[in-house]
VOGU-3710 file (C-alpha; in Angstrom, 3 decimals, decimal comma):
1> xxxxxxxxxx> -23,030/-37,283/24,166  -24,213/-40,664/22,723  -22,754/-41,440/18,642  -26,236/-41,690/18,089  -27,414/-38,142/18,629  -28,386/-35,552/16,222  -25,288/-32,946/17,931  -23,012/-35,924/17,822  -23,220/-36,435/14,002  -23,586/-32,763/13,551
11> xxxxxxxxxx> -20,629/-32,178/15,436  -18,789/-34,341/14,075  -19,529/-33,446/10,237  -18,532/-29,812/11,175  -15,121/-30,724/11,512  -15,116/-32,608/8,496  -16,272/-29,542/6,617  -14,318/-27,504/8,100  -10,714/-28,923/8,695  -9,908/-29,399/5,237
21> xxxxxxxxxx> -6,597/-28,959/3,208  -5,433/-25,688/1,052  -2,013/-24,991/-0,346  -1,520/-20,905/0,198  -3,827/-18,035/1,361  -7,418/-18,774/1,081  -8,730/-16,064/-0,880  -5,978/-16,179/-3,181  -6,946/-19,696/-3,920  -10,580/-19,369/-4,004
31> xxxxxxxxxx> -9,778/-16,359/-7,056  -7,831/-19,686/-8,616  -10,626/-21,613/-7,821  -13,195/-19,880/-9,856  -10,812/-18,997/-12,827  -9,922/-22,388/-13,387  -13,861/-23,359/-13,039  -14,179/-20,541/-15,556  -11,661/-21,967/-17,766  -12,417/-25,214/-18,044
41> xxxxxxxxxx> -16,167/-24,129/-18,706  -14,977/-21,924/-21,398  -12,797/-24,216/-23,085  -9,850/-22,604/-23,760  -7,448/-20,639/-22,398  -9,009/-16,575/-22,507  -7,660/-14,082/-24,086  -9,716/-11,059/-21,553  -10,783/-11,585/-18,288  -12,618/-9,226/-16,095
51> xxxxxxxxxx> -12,767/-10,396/-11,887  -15,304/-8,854/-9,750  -14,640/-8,695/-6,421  -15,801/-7,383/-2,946  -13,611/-4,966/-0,782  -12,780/-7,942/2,046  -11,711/-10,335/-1,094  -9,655/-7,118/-2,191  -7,714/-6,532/1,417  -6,766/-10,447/1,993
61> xxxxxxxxxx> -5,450/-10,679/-1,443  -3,589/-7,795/-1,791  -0,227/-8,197/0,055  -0,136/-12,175/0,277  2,479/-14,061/-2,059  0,141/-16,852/-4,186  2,039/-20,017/-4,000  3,396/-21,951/-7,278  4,018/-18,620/-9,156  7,067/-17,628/-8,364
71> xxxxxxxxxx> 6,106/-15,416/-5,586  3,651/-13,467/-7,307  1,106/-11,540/-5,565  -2,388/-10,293/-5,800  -5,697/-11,393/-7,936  -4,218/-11,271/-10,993  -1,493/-13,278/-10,392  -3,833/-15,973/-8,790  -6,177/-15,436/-11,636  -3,447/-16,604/-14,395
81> xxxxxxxxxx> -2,342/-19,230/-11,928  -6,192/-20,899/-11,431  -6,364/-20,465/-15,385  -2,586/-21,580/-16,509  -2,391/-24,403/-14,077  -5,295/-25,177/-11,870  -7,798/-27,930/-11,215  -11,119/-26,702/-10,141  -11,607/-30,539/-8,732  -8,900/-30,139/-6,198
91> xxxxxxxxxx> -10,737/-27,584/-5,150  -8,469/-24,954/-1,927  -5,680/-27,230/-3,157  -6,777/-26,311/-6,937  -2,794/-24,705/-7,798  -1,125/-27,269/-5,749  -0,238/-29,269/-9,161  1,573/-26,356/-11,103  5,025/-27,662/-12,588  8,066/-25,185/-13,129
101> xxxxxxxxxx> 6,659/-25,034/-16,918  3,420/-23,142/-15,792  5,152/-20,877/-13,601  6,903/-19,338/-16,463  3,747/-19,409/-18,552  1,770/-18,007/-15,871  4,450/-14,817/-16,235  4,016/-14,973/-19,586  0,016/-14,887/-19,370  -0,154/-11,699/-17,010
111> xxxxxxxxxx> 1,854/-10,150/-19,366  0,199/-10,905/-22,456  -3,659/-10,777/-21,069  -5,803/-8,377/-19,779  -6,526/-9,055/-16,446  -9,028/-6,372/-15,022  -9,747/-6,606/-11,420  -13,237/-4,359/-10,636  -14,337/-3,424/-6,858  -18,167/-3,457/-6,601
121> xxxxxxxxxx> -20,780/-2,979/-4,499  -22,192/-6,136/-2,718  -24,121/-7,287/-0,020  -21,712/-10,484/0,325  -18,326/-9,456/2,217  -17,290/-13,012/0,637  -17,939/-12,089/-3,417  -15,892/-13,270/-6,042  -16,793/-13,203/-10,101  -14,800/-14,376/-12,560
131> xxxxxxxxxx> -15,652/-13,165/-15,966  -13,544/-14,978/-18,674  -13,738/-14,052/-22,207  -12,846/-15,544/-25,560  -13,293/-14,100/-28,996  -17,364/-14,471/-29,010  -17,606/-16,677/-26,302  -17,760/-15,809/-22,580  -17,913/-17,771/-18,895  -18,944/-16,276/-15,597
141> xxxxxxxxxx> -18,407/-17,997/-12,473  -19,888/-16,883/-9,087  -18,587/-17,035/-5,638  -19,965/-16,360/-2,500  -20,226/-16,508/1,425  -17,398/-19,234/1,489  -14,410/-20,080/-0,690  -15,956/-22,908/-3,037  -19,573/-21,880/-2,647  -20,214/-21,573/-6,111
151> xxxxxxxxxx> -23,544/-19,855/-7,123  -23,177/-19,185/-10,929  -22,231/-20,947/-13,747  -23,273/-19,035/-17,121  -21,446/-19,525/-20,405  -22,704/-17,316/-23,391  -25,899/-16,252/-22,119  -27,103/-20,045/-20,998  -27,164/-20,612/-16,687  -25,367/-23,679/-16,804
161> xxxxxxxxxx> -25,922/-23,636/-13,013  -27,549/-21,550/-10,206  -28,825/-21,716/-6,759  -30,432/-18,992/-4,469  -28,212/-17,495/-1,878  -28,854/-15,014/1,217  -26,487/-12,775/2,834  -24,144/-14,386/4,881  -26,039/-18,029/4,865  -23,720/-20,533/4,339
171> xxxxxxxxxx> -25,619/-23,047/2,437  -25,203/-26,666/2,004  -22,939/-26,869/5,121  -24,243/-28,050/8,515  -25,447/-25,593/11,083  -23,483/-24,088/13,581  -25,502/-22,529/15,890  -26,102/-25,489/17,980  -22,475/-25,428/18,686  -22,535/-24,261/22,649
181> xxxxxxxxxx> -19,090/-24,898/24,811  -20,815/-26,998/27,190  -21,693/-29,189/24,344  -18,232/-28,789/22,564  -16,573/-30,301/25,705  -19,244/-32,785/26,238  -18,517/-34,081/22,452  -14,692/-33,849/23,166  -15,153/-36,264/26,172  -17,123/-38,703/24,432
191> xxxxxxxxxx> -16,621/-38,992/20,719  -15,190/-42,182/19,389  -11,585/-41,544/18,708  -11,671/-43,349/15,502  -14,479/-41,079/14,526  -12,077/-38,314/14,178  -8,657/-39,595/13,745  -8,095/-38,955/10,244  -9,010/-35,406/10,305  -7,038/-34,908/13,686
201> xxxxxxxxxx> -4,068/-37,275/12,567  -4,041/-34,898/9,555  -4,242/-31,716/10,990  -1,484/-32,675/13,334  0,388/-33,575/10,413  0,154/-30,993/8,048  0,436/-28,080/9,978  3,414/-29,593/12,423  5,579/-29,528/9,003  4,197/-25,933/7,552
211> xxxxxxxxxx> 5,670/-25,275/11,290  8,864/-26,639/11,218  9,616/-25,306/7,714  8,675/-21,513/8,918  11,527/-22,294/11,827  13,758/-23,978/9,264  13,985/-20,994/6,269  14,020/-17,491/5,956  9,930/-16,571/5,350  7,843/-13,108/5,795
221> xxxxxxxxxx> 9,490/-11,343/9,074  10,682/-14,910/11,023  8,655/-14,094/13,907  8,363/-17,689/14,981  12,713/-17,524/14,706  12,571/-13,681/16,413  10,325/-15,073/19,565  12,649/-18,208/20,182  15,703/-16,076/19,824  14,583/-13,181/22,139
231> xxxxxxxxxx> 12,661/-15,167/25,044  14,372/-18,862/24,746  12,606/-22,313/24,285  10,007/-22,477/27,240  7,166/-23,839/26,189  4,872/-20,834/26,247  7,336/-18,954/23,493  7,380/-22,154/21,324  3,979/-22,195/21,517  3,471/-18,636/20,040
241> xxxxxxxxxx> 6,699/-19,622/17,969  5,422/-22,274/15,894  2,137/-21,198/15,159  3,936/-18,028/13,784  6,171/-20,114/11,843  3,130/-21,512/10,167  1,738/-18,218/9,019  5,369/-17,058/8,193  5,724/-19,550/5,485  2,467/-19,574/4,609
251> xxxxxxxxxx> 1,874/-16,181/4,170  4,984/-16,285/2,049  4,286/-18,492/-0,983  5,609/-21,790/1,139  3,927/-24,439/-0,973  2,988/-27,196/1,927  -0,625/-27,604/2,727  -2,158/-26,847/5,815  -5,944/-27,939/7,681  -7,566/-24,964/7,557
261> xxxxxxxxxx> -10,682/-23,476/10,189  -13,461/-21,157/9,216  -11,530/-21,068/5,810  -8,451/-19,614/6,844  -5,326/-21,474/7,536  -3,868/-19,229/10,071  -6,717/-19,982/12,236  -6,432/-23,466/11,580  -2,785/-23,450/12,818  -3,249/-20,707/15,795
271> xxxxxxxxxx> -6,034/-23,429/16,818  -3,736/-26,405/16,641  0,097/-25,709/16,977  -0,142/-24,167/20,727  -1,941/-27,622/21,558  0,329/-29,789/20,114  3,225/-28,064/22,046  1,267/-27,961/25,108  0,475/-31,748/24,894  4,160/-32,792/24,084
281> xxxxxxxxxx> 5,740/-30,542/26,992  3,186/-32,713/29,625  3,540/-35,731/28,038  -0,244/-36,338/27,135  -1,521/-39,317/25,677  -2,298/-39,018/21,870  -5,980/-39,293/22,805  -5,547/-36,767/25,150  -4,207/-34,034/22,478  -6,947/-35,285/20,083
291> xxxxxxxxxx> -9,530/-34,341/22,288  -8,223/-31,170/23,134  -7,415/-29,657/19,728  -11,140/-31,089/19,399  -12,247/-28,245/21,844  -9,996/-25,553/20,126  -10,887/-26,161/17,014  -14,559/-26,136/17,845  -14,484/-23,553/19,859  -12,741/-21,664/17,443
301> xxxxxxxxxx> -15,630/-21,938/15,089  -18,148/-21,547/17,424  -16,593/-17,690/17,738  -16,445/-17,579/14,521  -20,317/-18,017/13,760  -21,060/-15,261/14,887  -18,778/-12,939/13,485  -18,281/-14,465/9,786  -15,439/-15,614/7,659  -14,501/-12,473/7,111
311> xxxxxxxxxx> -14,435/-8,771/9,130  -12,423/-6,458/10,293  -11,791/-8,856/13,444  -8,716/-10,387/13,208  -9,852/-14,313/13,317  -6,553/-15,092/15,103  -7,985/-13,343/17,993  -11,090/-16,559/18,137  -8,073/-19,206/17,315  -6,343/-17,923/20,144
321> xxxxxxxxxx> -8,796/-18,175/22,491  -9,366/-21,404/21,110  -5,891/-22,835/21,761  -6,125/-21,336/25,404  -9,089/-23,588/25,643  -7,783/-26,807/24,361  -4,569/-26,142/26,325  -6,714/-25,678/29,892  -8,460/-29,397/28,792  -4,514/-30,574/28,726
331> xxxxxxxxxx> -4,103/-29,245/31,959  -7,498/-31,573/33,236  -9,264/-28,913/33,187  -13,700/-28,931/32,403  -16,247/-26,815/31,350  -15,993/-24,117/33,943  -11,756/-23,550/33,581  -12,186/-23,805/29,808  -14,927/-21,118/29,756  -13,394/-18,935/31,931
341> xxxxxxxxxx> -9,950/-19,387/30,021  -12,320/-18,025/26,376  -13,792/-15,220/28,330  -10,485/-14,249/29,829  -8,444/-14,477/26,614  -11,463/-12,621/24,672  -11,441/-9,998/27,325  -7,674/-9,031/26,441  -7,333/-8,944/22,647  -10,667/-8,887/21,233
351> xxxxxxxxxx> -10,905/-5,742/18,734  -7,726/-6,359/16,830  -8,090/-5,302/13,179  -7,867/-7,420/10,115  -6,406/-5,799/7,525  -5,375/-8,749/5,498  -3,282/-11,335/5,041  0,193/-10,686/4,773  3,798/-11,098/7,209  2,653/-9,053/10,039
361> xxxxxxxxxx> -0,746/-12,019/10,447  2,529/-14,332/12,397  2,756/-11,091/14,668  -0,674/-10,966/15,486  -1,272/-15,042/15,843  1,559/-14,465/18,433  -0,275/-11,911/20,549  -3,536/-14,199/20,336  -1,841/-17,676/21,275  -0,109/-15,210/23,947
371> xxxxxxxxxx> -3,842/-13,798/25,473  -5,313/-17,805/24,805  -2,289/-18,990/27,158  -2,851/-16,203/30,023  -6,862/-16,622/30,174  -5,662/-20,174/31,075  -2,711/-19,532/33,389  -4,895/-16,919/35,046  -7,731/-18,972/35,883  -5,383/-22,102/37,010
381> xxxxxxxxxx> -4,418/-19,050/39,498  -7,629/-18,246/40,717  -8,083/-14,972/38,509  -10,850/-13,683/36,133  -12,407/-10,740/34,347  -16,042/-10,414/35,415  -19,538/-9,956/33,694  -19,519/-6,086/33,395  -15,905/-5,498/32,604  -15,975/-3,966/29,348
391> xxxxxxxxxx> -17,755/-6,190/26,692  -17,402/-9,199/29,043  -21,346/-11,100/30,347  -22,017/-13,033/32,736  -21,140/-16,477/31,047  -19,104/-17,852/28,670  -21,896/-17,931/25,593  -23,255/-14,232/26,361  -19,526/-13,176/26,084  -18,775/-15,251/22,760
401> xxxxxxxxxx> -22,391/-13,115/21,600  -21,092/-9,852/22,504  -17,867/-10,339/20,727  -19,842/-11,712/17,402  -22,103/-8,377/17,614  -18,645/-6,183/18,149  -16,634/-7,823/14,903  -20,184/-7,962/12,478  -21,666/-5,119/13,259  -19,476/-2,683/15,381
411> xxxxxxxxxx> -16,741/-2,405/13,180  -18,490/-2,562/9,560  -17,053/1,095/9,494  -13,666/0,099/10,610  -13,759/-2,503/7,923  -14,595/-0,114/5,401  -12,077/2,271/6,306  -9,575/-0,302/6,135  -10,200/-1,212/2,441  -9,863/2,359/1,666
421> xxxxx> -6,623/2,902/3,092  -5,589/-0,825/1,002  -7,038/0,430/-2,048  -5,626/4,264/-2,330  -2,021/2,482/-1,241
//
């Protein structure tokens, strides 16, 4: 693929949209997002505020400590944090500035405010409204399909700004559906290493030290500490190990950034961490392991496309797969072992739930970086699961469609049921 094609620069601005930093869970911070948007529209800090949400916004919320409070949890708590300390210009990193001043006032705000949080009824599984109130004076912000997508801006009944939206259409950012994993591989191959280094250099960064600091302290249930403890240091357990690490401090107020994928930082470290270990264990060249977390994290949101940022499909499960991929490039493997290393890792966990973000999503990136690494180590041994097994085509992209039509539209119910069980809790 030539630097000069149309899928080359489309390619490559994918990853820059999509590996970007946030401090914390990433619906948490998208509530703080929009309340500190609302604020800073409104003036002042508000005395009311009403937040409108939809049921998927609701279950990754609930049970996930917001960073820079003091271990607060839920959408009030990131509400008062987005309005006490945030900077809507910083944007997924918009809390990452809160001193040891605004934590306390942030305690002091959710117990002097009201702070109503409403479930409604909306076509957009991503829906977030803020609805900030001041004696007279009011400010509603609008989110939808993706965590800074804002669609709304309307202060006192003037629309400061709008734009049209449709269901699930992620406007302004570049199209996915050319993305194809005989083109992902193609790009990996050939893209210009400087082309990419920052956001690679970065990623490797960031979510290497989220890593290390999950191993390091006591966060969530340790499963990154339980897996090295139980099963020892090969390189397949510290593999699963430190991508669990990530999501144990992360899910657990740890305050380091991460790169995120599909706007979710446990996918953006089940996609990279494996790789990283993989590449250090064989000895790889750095522009080896940048081509190959190139391939996971593409193909990562290539499965993703189809299925949405969020669903009762645990996104881990795509991430996984992802990492299996990128680690069967490591090995020298092409097209054909990477594709059969998605379908095979697809064919074992695909259909575990999401039912939010919370300690147990280390657990579950464990058993995906676990399938990723066996649809690899499988087909280096001459093994597969076939076209007709199950939900499993003929081909790599039929299999990646099936799985998108399972997670969207197969388990709407289960998603729904979900919520309930969250919301009567």
């Amino acid at each position: 693929m030539k630097n000069t094609d149309f899928k080359y620069k489309n390619y490559l601005q994918i990853l820059k949209e999509e590996l970007i930093p946030s401090m914390g869970c990433t619906e948490p911070i998208a509530i703080a997002f929009a309340a500190a948007k609302a604020k800073e529209v409104l003036g002042c800090v508000p005395e009311k505020v009403i937040v409108e949400v939809s049921g998927n916004i609701i279950k990754n919320v609930k049970s996930v400590i917001v960073p820079n409070t003091g271990h607060l949890k839920g959408i009030a708590a990131a509400t008062a944090a987005g309005i006490i300390g945030g900077k809507s210009d910083r944007k997924l990193e918009v809390i990452s500035d809160i001193t040891q001043a605004d934590k306390q006032k942030i305690k002091e705000y959710l117990s002097t405010c009201s702070i109503e949080v409403k479930h409604i009824d909306t076509p957009f599984i991503f829906d977030i409204q803020m609805n900030v109130f001041y004696k007279d004076s009011y400010v509603k912000v609008r989110i939808v399909n993706y965590h800074t997508n804002i669609i709304l801006i309307e202060k006192d009944g003037e629309i400061l700004y709008h734009k049209e939206t449709i269901t699930s259409k992620e406007e302004g950012l570049s199209d996915k559906e050319l993305l194809s994993v005989e083109d992902i591989v193609d790009f990996a191959d050939s893209v210009d290493i400087q082309d990419i280094e920052d956001i690679i250099g970065r990623q490797i960064e960031f979510n290497s030290k989220i890593a290390e600091e999950g191993l390091k302290n006591n966060y969530g249930a340790n499963i990154g500490s339980v897996l090295i403890s139980t099963y020892g240091c090969d390189v397949k357990v510290r593999a699963k190990a430190k991508a669990a690490a990530g999501s144990d401090a992360r899910m657990s107020g740890c305050e380091l950034p991460v790169i995120i994928i599909s706007g979710s930082g446990n996918q953006g470290m089940t996609a990279s961490l494996p790789v990283i270990e993989y590449a250090n264990e064989l000895k790889v060249s750095k522009e080896k392991l940048y081509r190959a977390l190139i391939i996971s994290d593409l193909v990562t949101i290539h499965q993703k496309t189809g299925i949405g940022r969020l669903s009762a499909y645990c996104g881990a499960v795509c991430a996984g797969a992802g990492s299996g991929a990128g680690i069967a490039y490591l090995y020298g493997g092409g097209y054909r072992e990477i594709s059969h290393t998605i379908v095979n890792a697809l064919s074992i966990v695909s259909g575990m739930i999401c039912d939010g973000a919370k300690a147990s999503c280390a657990a579950k990136i464990a058993v995906a970086v676990d399938a990723g690494i066996l649809g690899c180590y499988m087909f280096k041994q001459g093994q597969q699961f076939k076209g007709g097994d199950g939900i499993i085509k003929k081909g790599v992209e039929a299999t990646i469609s099936n799985v998108g039509k399972l997670a969207k539209e197969g388990m709407k119910e289960t998603d729904i049921q979900i919520i309930k069980i969250m919301i009567e809790d």
